[in-house]
C-alpha positions in Angstrom: -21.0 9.0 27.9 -17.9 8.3 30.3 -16.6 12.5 29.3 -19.0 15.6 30.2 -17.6 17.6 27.4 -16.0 17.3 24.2 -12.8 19.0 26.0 -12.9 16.6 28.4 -13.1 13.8 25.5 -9.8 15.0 24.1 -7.7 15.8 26.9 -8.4 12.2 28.4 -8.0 12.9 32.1 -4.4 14.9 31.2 -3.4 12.0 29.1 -4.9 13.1 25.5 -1.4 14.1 24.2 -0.1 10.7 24.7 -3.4 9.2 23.8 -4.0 11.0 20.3 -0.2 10.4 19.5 0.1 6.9 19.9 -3.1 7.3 17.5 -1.6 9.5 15.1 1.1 7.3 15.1 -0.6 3.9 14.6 -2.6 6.0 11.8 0.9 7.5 9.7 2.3 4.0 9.9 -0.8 2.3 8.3 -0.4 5.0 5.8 2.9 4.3 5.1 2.4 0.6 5.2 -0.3 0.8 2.8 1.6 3.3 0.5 4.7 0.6 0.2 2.8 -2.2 -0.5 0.6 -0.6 -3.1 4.5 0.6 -4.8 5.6 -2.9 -4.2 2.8 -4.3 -5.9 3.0 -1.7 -9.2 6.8 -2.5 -9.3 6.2 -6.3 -9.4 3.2 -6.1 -11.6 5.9 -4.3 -13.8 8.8 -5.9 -13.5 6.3 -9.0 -14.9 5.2 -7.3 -17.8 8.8 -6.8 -18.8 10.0 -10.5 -18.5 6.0 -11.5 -20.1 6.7 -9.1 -23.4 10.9 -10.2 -23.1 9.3 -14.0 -23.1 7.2 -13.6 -26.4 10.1 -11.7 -28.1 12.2 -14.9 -27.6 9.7 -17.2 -28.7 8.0 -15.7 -31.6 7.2 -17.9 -33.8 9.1 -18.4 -37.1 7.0 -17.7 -40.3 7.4 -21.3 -41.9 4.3 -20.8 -43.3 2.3 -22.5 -40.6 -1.0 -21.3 -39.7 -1.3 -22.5 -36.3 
């Protein structure tokens, strides 16, 4: 192990601060990333749905008397 101590580990030779916030940073903008396109895909999967169930109310078929 290249660190004698934990300590040492996460102070990074007086750099840790920058080191663990680039991290942190990287990791809150995955979150986010992953949070909008999980909202994006809900909205879509909505939005589709609502022009699916606007489709079959146009097109309903006309009782004629036809089973098919």
């Amino acid at each position: 192990m290249a660190f004698a101590s934990l300590h040492d580990f996460l102070a990074m030779g007086g750099h840790g601060r920058y080191v663990w916030l680039s991290y942190g940073l990287v990791f809150f903008g995955l979150l986010l990333l992953i949070a909008q396109t999980r909202r994006g895909q809900q909205r879509w999967l909505r939005d589709q749905r609502r022009q699916l169930a606007r489709h079959h109310a146009r097109t309903k078929p006309t009782s004629s008397g036809d089973p098919s």
